[in-house]
C-alpha positions as CSV (number, residue, x, y, z in Angstrom):
1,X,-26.0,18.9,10.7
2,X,-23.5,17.0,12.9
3,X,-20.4,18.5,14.6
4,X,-18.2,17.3,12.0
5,X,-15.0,15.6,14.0
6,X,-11.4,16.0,13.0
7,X,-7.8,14.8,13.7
8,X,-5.2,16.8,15.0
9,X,-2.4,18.5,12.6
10,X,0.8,16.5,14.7
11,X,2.2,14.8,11.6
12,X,5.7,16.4,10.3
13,X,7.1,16.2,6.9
14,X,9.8,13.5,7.8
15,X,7.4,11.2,9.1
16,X,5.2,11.6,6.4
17,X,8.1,10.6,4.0
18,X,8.6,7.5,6.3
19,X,5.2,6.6,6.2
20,X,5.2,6.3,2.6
21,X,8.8,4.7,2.5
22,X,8.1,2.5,5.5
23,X,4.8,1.2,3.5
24,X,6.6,0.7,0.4
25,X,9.4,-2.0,1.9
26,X,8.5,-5.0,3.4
27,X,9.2,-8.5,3.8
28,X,9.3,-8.7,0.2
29,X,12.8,-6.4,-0.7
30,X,14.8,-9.2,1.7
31,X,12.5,-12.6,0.7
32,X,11.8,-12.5,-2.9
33,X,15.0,-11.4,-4.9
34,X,15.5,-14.8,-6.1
35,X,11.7,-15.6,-7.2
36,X,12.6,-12.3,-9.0
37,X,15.4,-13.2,-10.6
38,X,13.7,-16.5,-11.7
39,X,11.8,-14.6,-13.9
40,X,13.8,-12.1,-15.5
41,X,17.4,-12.3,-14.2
42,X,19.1,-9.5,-12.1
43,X,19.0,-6.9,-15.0
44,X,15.5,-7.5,-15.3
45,X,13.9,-7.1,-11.8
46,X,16.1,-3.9,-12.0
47,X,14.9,-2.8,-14.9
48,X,11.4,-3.7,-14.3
49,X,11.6,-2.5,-10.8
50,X,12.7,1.0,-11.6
51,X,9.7,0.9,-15.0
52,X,7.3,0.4,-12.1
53,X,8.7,3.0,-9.8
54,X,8.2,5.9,-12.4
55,X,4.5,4.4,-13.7
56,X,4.4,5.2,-9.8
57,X,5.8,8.6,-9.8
58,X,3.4,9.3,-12.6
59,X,0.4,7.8,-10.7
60,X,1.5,9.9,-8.1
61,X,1.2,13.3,-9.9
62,X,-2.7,12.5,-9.5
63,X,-2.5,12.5,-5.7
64,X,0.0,15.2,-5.5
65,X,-2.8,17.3,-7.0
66,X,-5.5,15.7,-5.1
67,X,-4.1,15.8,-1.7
68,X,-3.3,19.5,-2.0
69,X,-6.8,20.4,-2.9
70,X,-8.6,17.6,-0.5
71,X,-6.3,17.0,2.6
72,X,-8.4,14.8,4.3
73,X,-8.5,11.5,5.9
74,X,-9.9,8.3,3.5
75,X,-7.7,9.6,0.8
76,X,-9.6,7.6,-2.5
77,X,-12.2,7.0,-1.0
78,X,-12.9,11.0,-0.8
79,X,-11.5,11.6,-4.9
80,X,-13.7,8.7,-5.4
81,X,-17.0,10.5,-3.8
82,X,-15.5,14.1,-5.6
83,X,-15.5,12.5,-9.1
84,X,-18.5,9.5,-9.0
85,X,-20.3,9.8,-6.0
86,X,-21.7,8.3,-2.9
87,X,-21.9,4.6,-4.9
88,X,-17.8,4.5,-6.2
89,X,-16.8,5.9,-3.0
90,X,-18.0,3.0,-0.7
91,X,-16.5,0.2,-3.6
92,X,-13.4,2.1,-3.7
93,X,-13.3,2.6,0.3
94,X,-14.7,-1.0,0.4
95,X,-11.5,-2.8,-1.2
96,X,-9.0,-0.6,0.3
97,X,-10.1,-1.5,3.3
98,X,-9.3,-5.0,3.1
99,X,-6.3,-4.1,0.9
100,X,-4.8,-2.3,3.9
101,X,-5.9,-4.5,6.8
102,X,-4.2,-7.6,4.9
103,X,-1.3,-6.3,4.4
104,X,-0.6,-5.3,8.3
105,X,-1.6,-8.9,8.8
106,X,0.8,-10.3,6.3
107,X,3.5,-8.2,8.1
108,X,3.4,-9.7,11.3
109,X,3.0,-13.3,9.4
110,X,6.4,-12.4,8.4
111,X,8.0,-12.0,11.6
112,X,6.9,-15.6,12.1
113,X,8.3,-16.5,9.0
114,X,11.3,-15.1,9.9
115,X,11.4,-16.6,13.5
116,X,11.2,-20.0,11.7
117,X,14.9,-19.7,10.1
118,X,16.6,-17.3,12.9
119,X,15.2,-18.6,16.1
120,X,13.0,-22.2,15.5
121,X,13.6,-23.2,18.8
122,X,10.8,-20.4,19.5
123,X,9.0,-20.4,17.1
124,X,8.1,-23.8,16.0
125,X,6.4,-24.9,19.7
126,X,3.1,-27.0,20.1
127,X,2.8,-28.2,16.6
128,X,-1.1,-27.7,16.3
129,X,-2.2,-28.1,12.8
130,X,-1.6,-28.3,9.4
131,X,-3.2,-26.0,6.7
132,X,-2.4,-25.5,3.0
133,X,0.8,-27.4,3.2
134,X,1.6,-24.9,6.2
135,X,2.4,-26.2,9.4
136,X,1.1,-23.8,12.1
137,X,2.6,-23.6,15.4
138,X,1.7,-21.9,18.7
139,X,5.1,-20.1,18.9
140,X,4.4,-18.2,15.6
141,X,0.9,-17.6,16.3
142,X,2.2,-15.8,19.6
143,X,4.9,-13.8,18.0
144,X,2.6,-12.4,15.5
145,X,0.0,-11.6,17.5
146,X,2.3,-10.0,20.0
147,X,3.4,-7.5,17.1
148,X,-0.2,-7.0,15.9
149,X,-1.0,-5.8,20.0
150,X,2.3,-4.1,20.4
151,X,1.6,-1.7,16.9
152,X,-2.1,-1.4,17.8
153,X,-0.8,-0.2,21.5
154,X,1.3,2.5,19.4
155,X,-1.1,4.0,17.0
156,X,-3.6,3.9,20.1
157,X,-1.5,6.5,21.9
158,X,-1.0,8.8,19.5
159,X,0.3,10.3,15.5
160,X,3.3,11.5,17.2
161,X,4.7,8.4,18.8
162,X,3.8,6.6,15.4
163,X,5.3,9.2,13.3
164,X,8.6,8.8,15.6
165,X,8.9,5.6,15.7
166,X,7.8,5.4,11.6
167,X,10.9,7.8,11.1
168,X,13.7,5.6,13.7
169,X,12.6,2.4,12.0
170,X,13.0,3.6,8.3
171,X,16.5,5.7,8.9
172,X,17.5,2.1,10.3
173,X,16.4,0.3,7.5
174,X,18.4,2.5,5.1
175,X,21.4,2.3,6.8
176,X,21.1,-1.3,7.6
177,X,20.7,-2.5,3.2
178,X,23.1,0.1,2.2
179,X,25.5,-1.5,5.0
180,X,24.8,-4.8,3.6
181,X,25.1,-4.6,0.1
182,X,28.3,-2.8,0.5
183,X,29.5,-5.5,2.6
184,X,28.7,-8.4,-0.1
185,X,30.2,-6.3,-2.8
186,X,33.4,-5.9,-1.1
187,X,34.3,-9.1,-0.1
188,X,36.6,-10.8,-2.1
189,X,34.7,-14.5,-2.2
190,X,31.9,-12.1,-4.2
191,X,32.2,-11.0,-7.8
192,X,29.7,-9.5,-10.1
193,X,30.3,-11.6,-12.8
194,X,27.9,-14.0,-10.7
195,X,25.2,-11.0,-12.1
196,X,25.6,-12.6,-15.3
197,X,23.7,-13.5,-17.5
198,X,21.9,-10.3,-16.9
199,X,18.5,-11.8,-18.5
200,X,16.8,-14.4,-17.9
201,X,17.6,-16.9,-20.8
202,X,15.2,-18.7,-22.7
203,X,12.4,-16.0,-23.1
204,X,12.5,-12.3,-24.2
205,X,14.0,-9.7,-22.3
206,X,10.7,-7.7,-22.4
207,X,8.3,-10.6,-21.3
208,X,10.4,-10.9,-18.0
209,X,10.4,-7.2,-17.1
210,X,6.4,-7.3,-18.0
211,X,6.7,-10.1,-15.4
212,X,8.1,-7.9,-12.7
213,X,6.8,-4.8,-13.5
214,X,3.4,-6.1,-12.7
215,X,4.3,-6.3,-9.6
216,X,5.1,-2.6,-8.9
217,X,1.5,-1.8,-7.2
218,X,2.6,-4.4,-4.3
219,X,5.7,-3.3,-4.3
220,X,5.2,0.2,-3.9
221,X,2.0,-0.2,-2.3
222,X,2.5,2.4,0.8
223,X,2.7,5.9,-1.2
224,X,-0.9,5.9,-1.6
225,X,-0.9,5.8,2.5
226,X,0.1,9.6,2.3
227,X,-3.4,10.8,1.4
228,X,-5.0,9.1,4.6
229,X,-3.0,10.9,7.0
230,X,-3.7,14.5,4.9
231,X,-5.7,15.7,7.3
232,X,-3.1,15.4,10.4
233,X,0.0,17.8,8.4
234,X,1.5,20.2,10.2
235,X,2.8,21.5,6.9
236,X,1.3,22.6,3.5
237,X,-0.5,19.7,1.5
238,X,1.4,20.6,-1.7
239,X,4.5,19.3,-0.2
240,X,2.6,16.0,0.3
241,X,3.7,15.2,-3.8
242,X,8.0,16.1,-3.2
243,X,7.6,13.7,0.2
244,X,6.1,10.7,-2.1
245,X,8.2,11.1,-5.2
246,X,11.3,10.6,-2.7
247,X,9.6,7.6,-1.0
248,X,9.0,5.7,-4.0
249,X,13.1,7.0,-5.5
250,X,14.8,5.1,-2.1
251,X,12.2,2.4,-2.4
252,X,13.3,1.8,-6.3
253,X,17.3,1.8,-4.8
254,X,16.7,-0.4,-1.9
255,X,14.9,-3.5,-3.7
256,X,17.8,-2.5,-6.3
257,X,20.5,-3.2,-3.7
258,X,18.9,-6.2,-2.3
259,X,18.6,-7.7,-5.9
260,X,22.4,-7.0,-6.1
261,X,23.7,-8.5,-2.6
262,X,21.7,-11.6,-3.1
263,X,23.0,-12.1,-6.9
264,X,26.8,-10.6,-6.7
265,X,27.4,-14.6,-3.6
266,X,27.1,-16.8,-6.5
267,X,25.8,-17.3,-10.1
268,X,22.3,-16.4,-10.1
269,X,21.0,-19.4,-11.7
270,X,22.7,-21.6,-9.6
271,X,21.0,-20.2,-6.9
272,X,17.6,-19.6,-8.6
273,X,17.8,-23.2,-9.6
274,X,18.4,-25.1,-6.0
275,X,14.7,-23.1,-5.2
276,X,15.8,-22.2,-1.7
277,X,13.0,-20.8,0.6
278,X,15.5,-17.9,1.4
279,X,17.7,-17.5,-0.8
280,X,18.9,-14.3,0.1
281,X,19.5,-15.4,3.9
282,X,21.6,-18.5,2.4
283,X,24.0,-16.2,0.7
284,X,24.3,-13.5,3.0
285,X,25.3,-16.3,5.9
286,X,27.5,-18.3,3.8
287,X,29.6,-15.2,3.2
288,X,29.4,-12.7,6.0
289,X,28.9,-14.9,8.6
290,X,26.7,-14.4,11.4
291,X,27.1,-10.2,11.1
292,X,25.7,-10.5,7.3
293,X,22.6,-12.1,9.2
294,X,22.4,-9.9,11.7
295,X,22.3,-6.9,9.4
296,X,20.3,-9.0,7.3
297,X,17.8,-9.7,10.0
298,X,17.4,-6.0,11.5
299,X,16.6,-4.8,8.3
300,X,13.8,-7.1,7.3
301,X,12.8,-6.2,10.9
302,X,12.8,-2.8,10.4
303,X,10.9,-3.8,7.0
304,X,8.1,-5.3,8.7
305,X,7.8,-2.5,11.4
306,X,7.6,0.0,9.1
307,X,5.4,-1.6,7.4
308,X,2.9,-2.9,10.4
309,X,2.9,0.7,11.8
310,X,2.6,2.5,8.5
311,X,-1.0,0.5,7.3
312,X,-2.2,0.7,10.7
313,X,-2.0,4.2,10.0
314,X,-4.3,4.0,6.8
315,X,-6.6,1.6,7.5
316,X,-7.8,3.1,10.8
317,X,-7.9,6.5,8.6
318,X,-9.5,5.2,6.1
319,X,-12.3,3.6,8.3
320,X,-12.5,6.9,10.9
321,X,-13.7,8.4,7.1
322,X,-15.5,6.0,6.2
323,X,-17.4,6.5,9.3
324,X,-17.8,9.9,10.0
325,X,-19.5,9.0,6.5
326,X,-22.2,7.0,8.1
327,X,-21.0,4.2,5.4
328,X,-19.7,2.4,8.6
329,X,-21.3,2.4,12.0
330,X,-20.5,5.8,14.0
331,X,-18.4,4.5,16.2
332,X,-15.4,4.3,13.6
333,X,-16.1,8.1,13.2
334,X,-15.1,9.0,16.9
335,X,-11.7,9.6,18.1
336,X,-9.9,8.6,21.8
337,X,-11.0,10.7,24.7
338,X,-7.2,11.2,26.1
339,X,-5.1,10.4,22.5
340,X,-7.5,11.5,20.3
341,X,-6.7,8.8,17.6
342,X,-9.2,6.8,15.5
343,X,-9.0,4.0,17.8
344,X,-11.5,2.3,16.6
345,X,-10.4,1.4,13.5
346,X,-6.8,0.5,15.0
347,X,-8.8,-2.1,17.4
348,X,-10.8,-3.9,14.7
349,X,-7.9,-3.7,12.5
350,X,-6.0,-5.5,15.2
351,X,-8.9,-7.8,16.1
352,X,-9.5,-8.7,12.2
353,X,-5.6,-9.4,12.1
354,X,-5.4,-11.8,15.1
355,X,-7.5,-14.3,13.3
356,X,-5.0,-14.5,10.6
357,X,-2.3,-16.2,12.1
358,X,-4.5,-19.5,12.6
359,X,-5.0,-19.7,8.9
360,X,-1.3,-20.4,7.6
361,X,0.9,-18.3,5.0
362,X,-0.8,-19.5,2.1
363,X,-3.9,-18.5,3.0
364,X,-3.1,-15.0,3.8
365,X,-0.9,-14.8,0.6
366,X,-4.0,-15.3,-1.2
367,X,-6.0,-12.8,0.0
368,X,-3.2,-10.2,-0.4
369,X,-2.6,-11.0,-3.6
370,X,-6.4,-10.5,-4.6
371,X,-5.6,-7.1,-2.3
372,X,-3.3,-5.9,-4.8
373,X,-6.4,-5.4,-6.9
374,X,-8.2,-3.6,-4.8
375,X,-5.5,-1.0,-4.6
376,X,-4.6,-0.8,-8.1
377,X,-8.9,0.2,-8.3
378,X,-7.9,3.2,-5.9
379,X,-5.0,4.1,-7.9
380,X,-7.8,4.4,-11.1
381,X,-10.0,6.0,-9.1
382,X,-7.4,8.4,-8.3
383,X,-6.4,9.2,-12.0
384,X,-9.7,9.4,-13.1
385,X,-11.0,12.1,-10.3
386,X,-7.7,14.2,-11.2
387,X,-8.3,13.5,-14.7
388,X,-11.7,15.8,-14.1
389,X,-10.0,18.4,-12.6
390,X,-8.5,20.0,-15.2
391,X,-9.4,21.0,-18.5
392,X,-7.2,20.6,-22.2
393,X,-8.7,23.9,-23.0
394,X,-11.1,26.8,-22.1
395,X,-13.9,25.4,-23.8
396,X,-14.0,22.1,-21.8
397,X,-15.4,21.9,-18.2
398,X,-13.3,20.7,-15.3
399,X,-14.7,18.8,-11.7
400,X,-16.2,21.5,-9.4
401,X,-14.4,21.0,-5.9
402,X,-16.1,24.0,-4.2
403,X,-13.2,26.5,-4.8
404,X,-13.5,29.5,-6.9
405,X,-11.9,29.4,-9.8
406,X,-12.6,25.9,-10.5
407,X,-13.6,26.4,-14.0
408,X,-10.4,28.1,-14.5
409,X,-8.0,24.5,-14.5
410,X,-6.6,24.9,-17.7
411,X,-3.6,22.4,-17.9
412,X,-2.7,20.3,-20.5
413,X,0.2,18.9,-19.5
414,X,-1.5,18.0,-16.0
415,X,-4.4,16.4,-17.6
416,X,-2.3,14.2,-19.8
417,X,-0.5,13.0,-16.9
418,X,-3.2,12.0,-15.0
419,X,-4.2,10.1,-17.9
420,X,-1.4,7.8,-18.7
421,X,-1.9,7.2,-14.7
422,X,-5.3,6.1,-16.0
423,X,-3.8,3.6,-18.6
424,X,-1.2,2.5,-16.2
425,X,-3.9,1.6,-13.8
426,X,-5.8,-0.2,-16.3
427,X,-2.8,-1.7,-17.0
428,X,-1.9,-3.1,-14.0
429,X,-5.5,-4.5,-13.5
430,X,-5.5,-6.5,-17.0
431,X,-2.2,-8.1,-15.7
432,X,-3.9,-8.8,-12.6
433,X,-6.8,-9.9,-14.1
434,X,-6.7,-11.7,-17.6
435,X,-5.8,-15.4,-17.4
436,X,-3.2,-15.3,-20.0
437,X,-1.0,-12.5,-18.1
438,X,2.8,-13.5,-16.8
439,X,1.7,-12.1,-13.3
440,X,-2.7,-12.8,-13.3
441,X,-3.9,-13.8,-9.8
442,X,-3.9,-17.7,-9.1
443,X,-7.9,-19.2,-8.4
444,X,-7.8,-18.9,-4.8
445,X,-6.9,-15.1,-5.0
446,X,-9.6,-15.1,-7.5
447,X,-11.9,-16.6,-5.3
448,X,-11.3,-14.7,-2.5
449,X,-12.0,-11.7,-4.3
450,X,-15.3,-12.8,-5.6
451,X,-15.8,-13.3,-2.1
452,X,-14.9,-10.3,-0.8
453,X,-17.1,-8.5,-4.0
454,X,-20.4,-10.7,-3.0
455,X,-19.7,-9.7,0.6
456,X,-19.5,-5.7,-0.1
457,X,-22.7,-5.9,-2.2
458,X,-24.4,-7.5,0.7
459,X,-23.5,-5.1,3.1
460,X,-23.9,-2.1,0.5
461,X,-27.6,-3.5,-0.1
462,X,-27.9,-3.8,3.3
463,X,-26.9,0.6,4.6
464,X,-28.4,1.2,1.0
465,X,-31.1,3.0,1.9
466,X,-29.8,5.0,5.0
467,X,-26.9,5.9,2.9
468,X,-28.6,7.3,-0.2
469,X,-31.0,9.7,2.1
470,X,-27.7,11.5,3.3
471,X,-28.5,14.8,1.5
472,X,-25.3,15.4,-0.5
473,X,-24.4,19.0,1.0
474,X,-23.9,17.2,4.2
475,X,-22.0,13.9,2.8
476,X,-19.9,16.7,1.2
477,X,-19.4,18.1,4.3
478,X,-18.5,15.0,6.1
479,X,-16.2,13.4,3.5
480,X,-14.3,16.9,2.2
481,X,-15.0,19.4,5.2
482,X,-16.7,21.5,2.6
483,X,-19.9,21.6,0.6
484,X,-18.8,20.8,-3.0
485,X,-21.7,22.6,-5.1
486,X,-22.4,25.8,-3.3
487,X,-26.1,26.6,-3.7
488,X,-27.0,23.5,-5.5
489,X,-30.5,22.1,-4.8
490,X,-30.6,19.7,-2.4
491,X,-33.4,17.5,-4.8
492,X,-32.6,14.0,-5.0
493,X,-31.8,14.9,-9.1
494,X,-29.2,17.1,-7.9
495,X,-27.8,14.8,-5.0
496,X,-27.9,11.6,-7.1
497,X,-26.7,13.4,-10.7
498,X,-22.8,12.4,-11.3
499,X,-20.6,15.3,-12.2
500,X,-19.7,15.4,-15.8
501,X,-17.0,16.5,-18.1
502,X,-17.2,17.8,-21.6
503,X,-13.7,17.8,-23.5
């Protein structure tokens, strides 16, 4: 058996919490407030928001328990080899994988998007081409690869300037929404009687929080990063679930905030109704001036760094797992002479990224939208795999991890837990999914993940046979750092068998 390679233990508590925070707040909290509110009114994104945060929190429980037993890079795509094999595993570490590398490109998209309304004498240069109704210029094809390089060139030299720099950027971004919102709420050209209605008229309450709480696994998307940098804590795992719950608690209050600076300027269905590209920009310079923009600017700055930085972290984990797996080609498996990082994975993540650019907004909105599924799929995995790990009673038999005392995981409570996650996951993919849902992926999302599906059984057909002859001891050993099933045969019956459970 291979030397099995690991990362080093450099990451800290605080940056951890950063990571996850970082991850959670884009572009979105400072962009979308009003196509929020269009659908449910300020009450309602509130309301919906905070719904989705604790569905979160419980989906969370799962990797709280998870982390603490497997801390070790790939996250779901290691509960997803514990609890269904060598099979689930690459599907779940399949979609993430695109789920994550999307998203870092769809952050530095957004600091084009940006440059278009704060500084278009830069960005829009050398008009080349138009693409989905986008109009791509050079300028903003430079300023986002720039970032995608300039992130890559930070994760390359090492956790500990990530982690720092992860931590800097997210106390800024605090500091800069809870500046601004305090700022439009005490000015006196502001009132929030301009909140009013709370709800969005004309349709139930309920069908416009379902609307926005459908949302929750993009919004929050970022907590589930915490797993993929397990194996680099410098502290105890089981701190890893206190670190996420408070991630996803400032996450709920900062989109909360931003929902109430952009609604307190003016009525909000005034504003909703003029359909301004950014709405939230309009109101914030129309009464603070150029100092609201400023603040406004550094924080969706800080937003997009955060958020850049933060996936670049869990994709390149995710893939380093993936191939000291053999699911992907070795080389993703090794780590940098000098920084030893998963560099990699940070290199084809930032290769893969500076194609996007070229391909317009639109484009890459689709694909992360179809993304969202993917990582919703991880969550279930998640659930499910905790699910297994526990028992309702002695008479039931919970997942063996390889620790003693595994049969003993009597927990109730635990186990019902992890299976509302379950349902919320479910959830969350039927209102992704069926046609008839306020929040179902458009057809080009659709396509590009029947795409992305045909793609991962071609190349799964393709390793197929290489990757099935891994005796399981020693995929066990790769993926957890253990074997799983102590003295188990190593027969292709016993490597092939799923686990069971027997409630």
């Amino acid at each position: 058996m291979e030397r099995r390679v690991e990362l080093e233990k450099s990451f800290k508590p605080s940056w951890i919490w950063a990571i996850a925070l970082g991850s959670a707040i884009g572009w979105g909290c400072f962009i979308l407030p009003t196509d929020w509110m269009a659908k449910a009114g300020p009450l309602g994104v509130i309301i919906g928001l905070i719904l989705g945060g604790l569905i979160m929190m419980l989906i969370a429980v799962s990797y709280g328990i998870l982390i603490e037993k497997l801390p070790v890079s790939g996250g779901e795509f290691a509960y997803a080899y514990v609890g269904f094999g060598r099979t689930h595993a690459y599907i779940c570490g399949w979609f993430l994988t695109l789920g994550y590398i999307s998203i870092v490109a769809l952050n530095a998209s957004a600091l084009a998007l940006l440059g278009k309304f704060v500084i278009p004498s830069i960005t829009n240069v050398v008009f080349l081409y138009e693409t989905n109704g986008w109009q791509v210029y050079l300028g903003e094809v430079l300023i986002a690869s720039i970032a995608i390089i300039l992130f890559a060139y930070f994760n390359v030299k090492g956790s500990s300037l990530s982690g720092q720099i992860q931590f800097i950027f997210c106390v800024i971004l605090i500091a800069g929404v809870l500046l601004l919102t305090i700022s439009m709420l005490l000015n006196p050209n502001t009132s929030l009687d301009n909140l009013k209605p709370l709800m969005k008229p004309g349709i139930p309450a309920i069908t416009g929080i379902l609307a926005i709480l459908a949302i929750a696994p993009w919004a929050y998307v970022g907590f589930d990063n915490v797993p993929q940098a397990a194996e680099e804590f410098n502290f105890p795992p089981k701190k890893a679930f206190s670190l996420i719950i408070y991630s996803l608690i400032f996450a709920a209050i900062l989109y909360s905030f931003m929902v109430i600076a952009t609604a307190v300027a003016n009525p909000w269905q005034q504003l909703v109704e003029g359909k301004p590209i950014w709405g939230t920009a309009d109101v914030v310079s129309n009464t603070l001036g150029i100092a609201g923009m400023i603040m406004l600017c550094i924080s969706l700055l800080m937003g997009v760094f955060t958020g850049l930085n933060g996936f670049y972290v869990s994709s390149s984990r995710l893939m380093f797992a993936m191939g000291r797996a053999k699911i992907l080609p070795a080389a993703f498996g090794k780590l940098h002479p000098k920084y030893k990082t998963p560099y990699v994975g940070i290199i084809f993540t930032a290769v893969f990224c500076l194609f996007a650019p070229w391909f317009g907004r639109p484009a890459l909105l689709w694909v992360v939208d179809m993304s969202a599924t993917g990582v919703t799929i991880a969550y279930l995995y998640t659930c499910c795999t905790a699910y297994k790990l526990f028992k309702w009673n002695e008479n039931g038999k919970s997942l063996d991890i390889g620790e003693e005392n595994s049969n003993g995981l009597v927990s109730p409570l635990k186990k019902f837990i992890c299976l509302i996650g379950i349902i919320s996951s479910i959830s969350f993919l039927g209102l992704l999914l069926i046609p008839s849902s306020p929040s179902s992926l458009g057809t080009p999302s659709l396509i590009a993940l029947v795409v992305w599906s045909v793609l991962g059984l071609f190349f799964y057909l393709l390793k197929r046979k290489e990757y099935q002859q891994i005796p399981k001891e020693t995929l066990d050993f790769y993926i957890t750092g253990k074997t799983l099933s102590t003295g188990r045969s190593t027969s292709k019956s016993s490597r092939e068998t799923p686990i069971n459970i027997e409630i």
